[in-house]
Structures are given as C-alpha cells and as structure tokens.
BAMARVO-655117 format. One record per residue (C-alpha): residue number from 1; x, y, z; residue in one letter. Coordinates in steps of 0.2 Angstrom, whole numbers, padded with zeros to 4 digits. Example, Ala and Ser with C-alpha at 12.3 -4.5 7.8 and 13.67 -1.06 7.14 Angstrom:
<lummars>
<lummar resi="1" xx="0062" yy="-0022" zz="0039" resn="a"/>
<lummar resi="2" xx="0068" yy="-0005" zz="0036" resn="s"/>
</lummars>
This chain:
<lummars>
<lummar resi="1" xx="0000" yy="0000" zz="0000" resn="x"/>
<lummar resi="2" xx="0015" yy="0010" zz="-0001" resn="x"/>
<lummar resi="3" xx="0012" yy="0028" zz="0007" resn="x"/>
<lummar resi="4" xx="-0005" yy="0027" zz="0005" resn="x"/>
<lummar resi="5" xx="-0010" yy="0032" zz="0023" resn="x"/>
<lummar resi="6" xx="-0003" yy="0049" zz="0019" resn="x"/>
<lummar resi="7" xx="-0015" yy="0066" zz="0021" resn="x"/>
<lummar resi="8" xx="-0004" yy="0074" zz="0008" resn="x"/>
<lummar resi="9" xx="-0004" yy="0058" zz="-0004" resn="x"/>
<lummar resi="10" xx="-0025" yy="0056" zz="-0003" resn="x"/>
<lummar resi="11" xx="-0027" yy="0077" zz="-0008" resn="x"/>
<lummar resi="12" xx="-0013" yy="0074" zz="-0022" resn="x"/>
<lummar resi="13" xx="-0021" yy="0059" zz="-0030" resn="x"/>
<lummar resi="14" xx="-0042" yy="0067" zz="-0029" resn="x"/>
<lummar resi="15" xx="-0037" yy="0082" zz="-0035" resn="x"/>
<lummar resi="16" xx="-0032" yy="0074" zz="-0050" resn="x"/>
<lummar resi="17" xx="-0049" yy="0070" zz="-0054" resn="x"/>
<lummar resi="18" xx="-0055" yy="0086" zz="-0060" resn="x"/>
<lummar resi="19" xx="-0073" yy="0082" zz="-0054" resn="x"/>
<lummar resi="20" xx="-0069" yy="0079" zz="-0036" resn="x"/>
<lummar resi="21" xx="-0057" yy="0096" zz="-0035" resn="x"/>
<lummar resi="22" xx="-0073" yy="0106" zz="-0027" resn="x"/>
<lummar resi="23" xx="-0073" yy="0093" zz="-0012" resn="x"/>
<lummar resi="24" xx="-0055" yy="0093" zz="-0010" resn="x"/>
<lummar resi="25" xx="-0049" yy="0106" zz="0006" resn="x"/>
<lummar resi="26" xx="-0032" yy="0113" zz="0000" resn="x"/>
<lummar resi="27" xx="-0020" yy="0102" zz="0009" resn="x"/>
<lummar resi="28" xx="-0001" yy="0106" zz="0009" resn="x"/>
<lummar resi="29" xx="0015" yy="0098" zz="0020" resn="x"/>
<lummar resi="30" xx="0018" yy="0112" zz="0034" resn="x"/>
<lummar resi="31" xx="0030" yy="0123" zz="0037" resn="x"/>
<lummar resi="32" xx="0028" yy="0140" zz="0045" resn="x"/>
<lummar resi="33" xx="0025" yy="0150" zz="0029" resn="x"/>
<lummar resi="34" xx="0013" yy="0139" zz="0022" resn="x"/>
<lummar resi="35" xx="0003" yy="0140" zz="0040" resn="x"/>
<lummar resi="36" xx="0004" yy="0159" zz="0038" resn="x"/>
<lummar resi="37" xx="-0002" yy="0158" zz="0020" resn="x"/>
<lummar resi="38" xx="-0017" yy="0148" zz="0021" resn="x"/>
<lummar resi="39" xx="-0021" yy="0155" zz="0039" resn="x"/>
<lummar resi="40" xx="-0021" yy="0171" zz="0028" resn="x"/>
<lummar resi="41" xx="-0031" yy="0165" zz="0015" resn="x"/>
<lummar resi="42" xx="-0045" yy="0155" zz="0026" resn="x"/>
<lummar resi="43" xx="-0044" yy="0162" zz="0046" resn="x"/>
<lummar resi="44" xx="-0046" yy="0144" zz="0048" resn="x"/>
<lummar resi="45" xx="-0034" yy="0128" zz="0047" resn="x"/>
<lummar resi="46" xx="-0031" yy="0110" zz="0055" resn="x"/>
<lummar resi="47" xx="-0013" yy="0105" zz="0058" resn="x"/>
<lummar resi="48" xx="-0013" yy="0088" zz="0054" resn="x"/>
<lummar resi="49" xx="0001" yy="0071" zz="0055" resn="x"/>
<lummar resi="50" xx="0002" yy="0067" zz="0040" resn="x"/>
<lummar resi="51" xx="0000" yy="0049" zz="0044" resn="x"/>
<lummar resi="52" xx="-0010" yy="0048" zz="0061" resn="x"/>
<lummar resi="53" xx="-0024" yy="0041" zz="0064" resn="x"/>
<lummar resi="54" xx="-0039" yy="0041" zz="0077" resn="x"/>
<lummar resi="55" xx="-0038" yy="0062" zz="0076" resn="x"/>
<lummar resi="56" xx="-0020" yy="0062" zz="0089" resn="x"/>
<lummar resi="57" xx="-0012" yy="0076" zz="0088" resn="x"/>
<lummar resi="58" xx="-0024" yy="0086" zz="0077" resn="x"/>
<lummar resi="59" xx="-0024" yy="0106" zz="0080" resn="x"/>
<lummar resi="60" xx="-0035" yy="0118" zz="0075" resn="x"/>
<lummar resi="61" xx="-0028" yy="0135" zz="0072" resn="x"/>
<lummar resi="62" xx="-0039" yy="0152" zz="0069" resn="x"/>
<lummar resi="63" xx="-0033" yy="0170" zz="0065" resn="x"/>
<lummar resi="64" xx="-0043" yy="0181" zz="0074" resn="x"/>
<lummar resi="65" xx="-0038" yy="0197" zz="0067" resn="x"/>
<lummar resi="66" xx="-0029" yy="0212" zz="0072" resn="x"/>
<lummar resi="67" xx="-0012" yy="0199" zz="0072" resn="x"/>
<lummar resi="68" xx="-0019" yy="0189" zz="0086" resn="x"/>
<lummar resi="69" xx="-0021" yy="0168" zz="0086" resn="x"/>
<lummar resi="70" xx="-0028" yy="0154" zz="0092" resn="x"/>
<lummar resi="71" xx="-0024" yy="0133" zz="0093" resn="x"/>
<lummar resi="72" xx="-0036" yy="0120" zz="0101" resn="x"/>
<lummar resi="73" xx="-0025" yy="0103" zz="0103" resn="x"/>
<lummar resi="74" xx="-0039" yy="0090" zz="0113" resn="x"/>
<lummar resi="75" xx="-0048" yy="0102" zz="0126" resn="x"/>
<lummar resi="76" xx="-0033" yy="0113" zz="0128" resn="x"/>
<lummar resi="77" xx="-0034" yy="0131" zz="0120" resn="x"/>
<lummar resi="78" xx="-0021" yy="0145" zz="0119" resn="x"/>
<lummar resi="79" xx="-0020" yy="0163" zz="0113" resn="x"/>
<lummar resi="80" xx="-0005" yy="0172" zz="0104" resn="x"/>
<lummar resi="81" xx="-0004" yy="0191" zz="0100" resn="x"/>
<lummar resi="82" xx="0009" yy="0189" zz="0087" resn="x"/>
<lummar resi="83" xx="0013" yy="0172" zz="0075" resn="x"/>
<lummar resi="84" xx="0030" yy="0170" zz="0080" resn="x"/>
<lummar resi="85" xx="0022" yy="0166" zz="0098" resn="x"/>
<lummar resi="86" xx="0010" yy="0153" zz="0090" resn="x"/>
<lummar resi="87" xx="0024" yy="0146" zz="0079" resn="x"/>
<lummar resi="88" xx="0035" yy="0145" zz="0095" resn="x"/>
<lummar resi="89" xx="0021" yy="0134" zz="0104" resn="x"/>
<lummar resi="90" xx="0017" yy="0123" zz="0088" resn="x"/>
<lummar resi="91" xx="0033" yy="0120" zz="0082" resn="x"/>
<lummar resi="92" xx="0037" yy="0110" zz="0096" resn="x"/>
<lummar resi="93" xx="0023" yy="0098" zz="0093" resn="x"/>
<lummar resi="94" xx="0028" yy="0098" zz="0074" resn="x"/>
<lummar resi="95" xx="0047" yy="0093" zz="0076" resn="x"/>
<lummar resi="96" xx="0047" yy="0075" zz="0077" resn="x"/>
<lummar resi="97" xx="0036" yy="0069" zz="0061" resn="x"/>
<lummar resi="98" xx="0030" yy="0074" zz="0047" resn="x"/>
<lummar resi="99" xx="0012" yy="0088" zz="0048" resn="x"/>
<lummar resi="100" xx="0002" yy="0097" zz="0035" resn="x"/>
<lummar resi="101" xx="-0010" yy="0110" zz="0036" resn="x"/>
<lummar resi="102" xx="-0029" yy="0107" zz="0029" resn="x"/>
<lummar resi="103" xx="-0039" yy="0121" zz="0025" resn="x"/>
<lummar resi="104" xx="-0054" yy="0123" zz="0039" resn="x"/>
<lummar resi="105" xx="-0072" yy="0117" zz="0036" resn="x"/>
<lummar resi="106" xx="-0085" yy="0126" zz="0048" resn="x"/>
<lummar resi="107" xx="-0095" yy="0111" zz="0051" resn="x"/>
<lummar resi="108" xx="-0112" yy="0109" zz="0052" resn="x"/>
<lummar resi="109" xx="-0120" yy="0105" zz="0068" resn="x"/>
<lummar resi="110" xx="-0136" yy="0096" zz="0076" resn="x"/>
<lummar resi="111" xx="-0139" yy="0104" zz="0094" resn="x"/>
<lummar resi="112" xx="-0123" yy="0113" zz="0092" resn="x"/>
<lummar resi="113" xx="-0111" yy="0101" zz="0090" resn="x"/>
<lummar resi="114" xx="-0102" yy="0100" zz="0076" resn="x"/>
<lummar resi="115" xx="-0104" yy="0084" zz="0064" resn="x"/>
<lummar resi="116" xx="-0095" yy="0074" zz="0050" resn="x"/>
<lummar resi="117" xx="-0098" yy="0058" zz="0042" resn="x"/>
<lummar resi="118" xx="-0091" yy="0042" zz="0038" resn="x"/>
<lummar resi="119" xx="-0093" yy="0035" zz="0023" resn="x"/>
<lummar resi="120" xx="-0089" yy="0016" zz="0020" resn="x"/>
<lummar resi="121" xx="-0083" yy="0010" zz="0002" resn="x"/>
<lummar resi="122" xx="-0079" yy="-0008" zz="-0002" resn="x"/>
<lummar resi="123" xx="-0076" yy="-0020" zz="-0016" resn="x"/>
<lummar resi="124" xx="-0090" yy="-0032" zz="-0015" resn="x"/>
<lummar resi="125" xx="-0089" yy="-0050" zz="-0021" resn="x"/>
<lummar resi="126" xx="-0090" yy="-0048" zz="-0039" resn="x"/>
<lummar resi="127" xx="-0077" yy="-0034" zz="-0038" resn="x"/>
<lummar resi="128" xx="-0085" yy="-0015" zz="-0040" resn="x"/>
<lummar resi="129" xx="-0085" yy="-0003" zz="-0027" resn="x"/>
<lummar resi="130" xx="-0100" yy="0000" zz="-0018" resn="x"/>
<lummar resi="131" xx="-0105" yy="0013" zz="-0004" resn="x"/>
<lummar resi="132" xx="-0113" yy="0000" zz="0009" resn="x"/>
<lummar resi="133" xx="-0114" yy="0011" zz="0023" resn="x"/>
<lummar resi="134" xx="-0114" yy="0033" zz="0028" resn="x"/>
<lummar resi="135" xx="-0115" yy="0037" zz="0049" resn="x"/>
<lummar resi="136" xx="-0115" yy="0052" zz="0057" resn="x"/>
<lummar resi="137" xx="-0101" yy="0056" zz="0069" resn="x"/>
<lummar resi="138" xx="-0106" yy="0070" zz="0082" resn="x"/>
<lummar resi="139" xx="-0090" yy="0079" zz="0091" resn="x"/>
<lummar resi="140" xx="-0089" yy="0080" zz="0110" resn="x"/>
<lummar resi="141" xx="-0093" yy="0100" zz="0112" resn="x"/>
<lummar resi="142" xx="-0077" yy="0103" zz="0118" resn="x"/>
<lummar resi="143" xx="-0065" yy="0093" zz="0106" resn="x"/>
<lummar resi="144" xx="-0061" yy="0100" zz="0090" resn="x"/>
<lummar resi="145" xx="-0062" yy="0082" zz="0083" resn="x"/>
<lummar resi="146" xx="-0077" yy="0070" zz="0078" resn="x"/>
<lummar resi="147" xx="-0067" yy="0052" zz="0081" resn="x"/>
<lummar resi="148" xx="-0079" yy="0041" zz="0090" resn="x"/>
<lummar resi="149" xx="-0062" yy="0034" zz="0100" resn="x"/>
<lummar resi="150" xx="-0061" yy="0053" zz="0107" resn="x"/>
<lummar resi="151" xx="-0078" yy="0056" zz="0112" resn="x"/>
<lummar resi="152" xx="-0088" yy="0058" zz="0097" resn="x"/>
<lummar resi="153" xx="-0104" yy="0049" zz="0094" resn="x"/>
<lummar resi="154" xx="-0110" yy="0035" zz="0081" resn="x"/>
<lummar resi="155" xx="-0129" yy="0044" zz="0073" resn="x"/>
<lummar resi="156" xx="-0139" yy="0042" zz="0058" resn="x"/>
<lummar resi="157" xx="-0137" yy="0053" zz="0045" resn="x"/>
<lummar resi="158" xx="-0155" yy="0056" zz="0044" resn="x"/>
<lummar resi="159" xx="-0156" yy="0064" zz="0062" resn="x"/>
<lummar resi="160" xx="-0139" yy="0075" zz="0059" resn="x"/>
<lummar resi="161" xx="-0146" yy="0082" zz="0041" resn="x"/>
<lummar resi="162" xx="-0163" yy="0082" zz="0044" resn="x"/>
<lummar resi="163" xx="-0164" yy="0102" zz="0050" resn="x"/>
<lummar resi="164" xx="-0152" yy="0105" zz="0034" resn="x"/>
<lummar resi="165" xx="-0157" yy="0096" zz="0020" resn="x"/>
<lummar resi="166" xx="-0172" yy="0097" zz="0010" resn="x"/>
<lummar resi="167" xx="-0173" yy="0081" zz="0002" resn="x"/>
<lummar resi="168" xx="-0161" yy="0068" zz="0012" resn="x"/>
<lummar resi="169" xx="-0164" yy="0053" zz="-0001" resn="x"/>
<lummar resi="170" xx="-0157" yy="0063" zz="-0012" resn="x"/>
<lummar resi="171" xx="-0144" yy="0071" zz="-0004" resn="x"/>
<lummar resi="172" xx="-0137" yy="0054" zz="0003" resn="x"/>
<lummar resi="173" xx="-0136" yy="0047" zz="-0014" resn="x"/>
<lummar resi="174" xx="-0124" yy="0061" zz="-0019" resn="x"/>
<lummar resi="175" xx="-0112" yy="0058" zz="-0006" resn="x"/>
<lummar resi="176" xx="-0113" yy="0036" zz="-0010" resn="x"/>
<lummar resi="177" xx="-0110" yy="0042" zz="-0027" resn="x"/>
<lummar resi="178" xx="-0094" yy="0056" zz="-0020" resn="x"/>
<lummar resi="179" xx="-0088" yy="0037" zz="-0011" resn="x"/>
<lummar resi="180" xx="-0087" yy="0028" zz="-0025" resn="x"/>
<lummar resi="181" xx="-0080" yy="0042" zz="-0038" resn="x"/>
<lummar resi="182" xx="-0065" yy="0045" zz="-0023" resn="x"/>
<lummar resi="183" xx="-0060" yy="0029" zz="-0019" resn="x"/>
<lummar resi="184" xx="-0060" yy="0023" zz="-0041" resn="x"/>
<lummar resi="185" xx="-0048" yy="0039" zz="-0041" resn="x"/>
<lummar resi="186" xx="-0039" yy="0034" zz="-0024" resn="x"/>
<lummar resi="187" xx="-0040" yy="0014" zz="-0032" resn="x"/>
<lummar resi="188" xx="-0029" yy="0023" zz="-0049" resn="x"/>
<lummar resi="189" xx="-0015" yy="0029" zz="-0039" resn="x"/>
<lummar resi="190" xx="-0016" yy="0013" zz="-0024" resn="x"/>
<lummar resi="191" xx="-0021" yy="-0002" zz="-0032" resn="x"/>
<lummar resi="192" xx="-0022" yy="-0014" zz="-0016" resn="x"/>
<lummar resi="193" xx="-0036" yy="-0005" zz="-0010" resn="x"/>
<lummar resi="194" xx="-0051" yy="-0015" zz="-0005" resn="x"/>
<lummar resi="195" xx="-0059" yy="-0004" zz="0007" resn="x"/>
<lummar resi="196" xx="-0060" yy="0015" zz="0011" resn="x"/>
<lummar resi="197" xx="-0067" yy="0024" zz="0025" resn="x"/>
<lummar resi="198" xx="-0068" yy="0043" zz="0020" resn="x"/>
<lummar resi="199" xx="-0070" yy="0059" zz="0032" resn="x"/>
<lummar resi="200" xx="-0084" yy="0069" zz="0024" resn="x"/>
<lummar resi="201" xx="-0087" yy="0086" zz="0034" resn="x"/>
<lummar resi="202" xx="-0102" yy="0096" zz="0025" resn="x"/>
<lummar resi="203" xx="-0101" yy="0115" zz="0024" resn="x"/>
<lummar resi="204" xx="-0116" yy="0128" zz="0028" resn="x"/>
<lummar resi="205" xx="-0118" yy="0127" zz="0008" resn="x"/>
<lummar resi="206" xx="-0121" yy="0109" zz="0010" resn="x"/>
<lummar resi="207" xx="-0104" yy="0107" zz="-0002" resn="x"/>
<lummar resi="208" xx="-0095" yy="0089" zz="0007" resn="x"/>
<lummar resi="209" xx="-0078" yy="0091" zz="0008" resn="x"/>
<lummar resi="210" xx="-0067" yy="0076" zz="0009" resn="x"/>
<lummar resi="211" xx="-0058" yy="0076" zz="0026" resn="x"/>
<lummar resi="212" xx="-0047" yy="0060" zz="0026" resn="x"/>
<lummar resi="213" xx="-0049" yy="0044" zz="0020" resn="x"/>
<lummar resi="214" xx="-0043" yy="0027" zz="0029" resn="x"/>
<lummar resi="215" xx="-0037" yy="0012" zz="0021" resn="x"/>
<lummar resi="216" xx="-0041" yy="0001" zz="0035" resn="x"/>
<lummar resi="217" xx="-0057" yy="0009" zz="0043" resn="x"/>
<lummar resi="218" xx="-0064" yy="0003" zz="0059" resn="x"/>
<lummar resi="219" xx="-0083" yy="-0001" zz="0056" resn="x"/>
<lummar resi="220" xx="-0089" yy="-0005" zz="0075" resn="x"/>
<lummar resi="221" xx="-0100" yy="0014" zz="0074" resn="x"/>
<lummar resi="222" xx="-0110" yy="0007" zz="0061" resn="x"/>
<lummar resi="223" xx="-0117" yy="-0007" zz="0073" resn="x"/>
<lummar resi="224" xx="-0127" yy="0006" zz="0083" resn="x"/>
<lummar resi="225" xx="-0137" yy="0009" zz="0067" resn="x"/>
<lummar resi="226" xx="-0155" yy="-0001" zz="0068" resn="x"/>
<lummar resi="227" xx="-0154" yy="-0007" zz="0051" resn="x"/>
<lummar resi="228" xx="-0142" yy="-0021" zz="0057" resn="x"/>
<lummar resi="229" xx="-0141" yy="-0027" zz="0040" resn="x"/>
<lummar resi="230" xx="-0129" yy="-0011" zz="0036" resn="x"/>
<lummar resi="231" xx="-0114" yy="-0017" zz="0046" resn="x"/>
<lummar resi="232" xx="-0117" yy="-0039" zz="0041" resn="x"/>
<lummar resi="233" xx="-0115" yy="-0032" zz="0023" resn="x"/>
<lummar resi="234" xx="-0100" yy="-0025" zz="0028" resn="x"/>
<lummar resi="235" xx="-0093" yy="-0040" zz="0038" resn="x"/>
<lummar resi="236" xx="-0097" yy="-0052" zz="0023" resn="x"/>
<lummar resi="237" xx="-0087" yy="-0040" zz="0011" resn="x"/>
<lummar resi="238" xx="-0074" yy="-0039" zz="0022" resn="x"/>
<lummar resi="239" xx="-0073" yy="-0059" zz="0024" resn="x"/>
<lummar resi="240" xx="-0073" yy="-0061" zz="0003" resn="x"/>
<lummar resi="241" xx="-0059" yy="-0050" zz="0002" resn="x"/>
<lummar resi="242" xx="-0049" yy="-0056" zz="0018" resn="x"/>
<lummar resi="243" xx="-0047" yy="-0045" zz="0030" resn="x"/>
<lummar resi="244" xx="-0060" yy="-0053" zz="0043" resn="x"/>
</lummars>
C-alpha cells in the first residue's frame, strides 16, 4: 500500500480527478510559511500528522484578526498576540514527524455540536465498489475532533441532516455516489485498495468536503445503526476479500 496512509498523498491523488477538486480542502505539508499563507487565505486551518490516525495530535488554528491567534489541541486552547508566539508553541509539537496544514471546514451542527460523516466504500464479491454504509459522527462539544475513540458519537445521517437538507434521499445518494468516484480515483494511484473509510465534513452550503480517507477503517460505529443489515454487509465483504 506504499504511502497510502498519507493526508498529503489522498489530496494529491483526488485532486487529479477534476470532478472531485470542489470537495477537495487545499492540503499542503507544513511549514511555518505555508501556516501563515493559508491561515491568511481562510482564518481557519487543521494542523494535521500526516500519517495519524484516530484524530492524535490534530490542532486547530484560527486568526482572529488584528495579528492575534488561536490553537485548540484536545480540550486545551491557547491565545497568541503575534505568530512567532504561536509558531514557538506549535513548532514544538511539529518537530518529530512529518504535519500538514488542511484548510478549515465550519461544520455543520445538530444541537450545536459539530458533525461529520463516515462514509464506507468496499469491493463487494463480484469486484465493484459499492457505498454499503454513511453514519454520522457527532463531536464531543469541547473537542475540536469527531473520532468516535475521542468522544464523538456514532448517529444516523437522517437525524444530523434532517434540519439541513431538504430532500435527504437525495442528498445521501450524492455523497454514495462522492464514495465511489473518490476511492475509483484513490484505487488509480493505490491499487491494493479494497476498502476505504472517508471523512466527509459538510459545509453551511451543503458542499461535502473530503476530510481524510482510511485504508483500513474501523466499522464497529456502524453497529449502533437499527438497520443491522448495514454493518453484516460490511462483515461479509470484508470476509470475501480477507481482512475478517
């Protein structure tokens, strides 16, 4: 699978597809320039690892104008009044592996916490790629992160969009669709694909934005759905290509 697992890999190979470039948030390695630059251009960035997983280490940092800042790791927040003093603080976290810097979705919320998705794409037995399941994931109000392993919470997508989306049949099949034309692009550039678990945050113009996507996705959130037949399907794919 080669550096698959990479943040920076996943934006490099979707942006390719032309099609998918308006779901794509502008993801580049960091370094303190390109934090200032896109901090400039959107107030509003995650700091990522590049290859982590279950949301560690994940910051989220603000410009809140008149040359003051702000980063939220986990629950912790701080304040600077100039950027050296907030590259002084991050650079320190950023030192020992490899980060980038992902332009900031403002996430819809349900209740006011914020929500993303998880979209679930497999090859199923006759070898096609198939969207078999989508669950909401709601954040713990104070994390800055929606993992289910850091607090967030496993919710049908009909409940989290209900308040924002007209039709939600609809909707939902544009984003199975958005799951199968991502991974047939991430398939091109990694060929031993056989599952993808993608991130989708949805904006306040109901554009999805593709967050991250994880080779090897854990599915357990998609038991707590009452439609039980969601996560056997998975299980049974999962067993035809041999990872169960």
């Amino acid at each position: 699978m080669g550096g698959y697992a990479t943040k920076y890999n996943v934006s490099k190979s979707l942006l390719h597809n032309e099609e998918l470039r308006r779901n794509v948030p502008e993801t580049r390695m960091f370094s303190n320039s390109v934090l200032k630059t896109l901090l400039d251009k959107y107030n509003m960035v995650y700091v990522k690892p590049n290859s982590g997983t279950g949301g560690k280490g994940v910051m989220r940092v603000e410009r809140l104008g008149l040359g003051s800042y702000k980063y939220q790791l986990d629950t912790s927040a701080r304040t600077f009044n100039s950027f050296d003093g907030l590259i002084q603080s991050i650079s320190k976290m950023t030192e020992n592996c490899p980060y980038v810097v992902q332009r900031g979705i403002n996430l819809l919320r349900h209740r006011g916490h914020h929500f993303d998705l998880r979209i679930m794409v497999q090859k199923n037995p006759e070898g096609k790629w198939e969207t078999t399941g989508i669950i909401g994931r709601l954040g713990h109000p104070q994390k800055i992160i929606t993992n289910v392993c850091k607090g967030g919470r496993s919710k049908p997508i009909e409940l989290l969009l209900k308040e924002h989306v007209a039709n939600i049949a609809e909707y939902t099949n544009k984003l199975r669709n958005l799951g199968c034309q991502a991974t047939m692009q991430l398939n091109k550039t990694f060929p031993k694909i056989r599952e993808i678990g993608l991130d989708v945050g949805i904006d306040q113009n109901l554009n999805p934005w593709i967050l991250e996507a994880n080779p090897q996705p854990a599915i357990y959130g998609f038991k707590t759905l009452k439609d039980k037949r969601i996560y056997q399907k998975m299980c049974r794919y999962q067993r035809a290509y041999g990872r169960r």
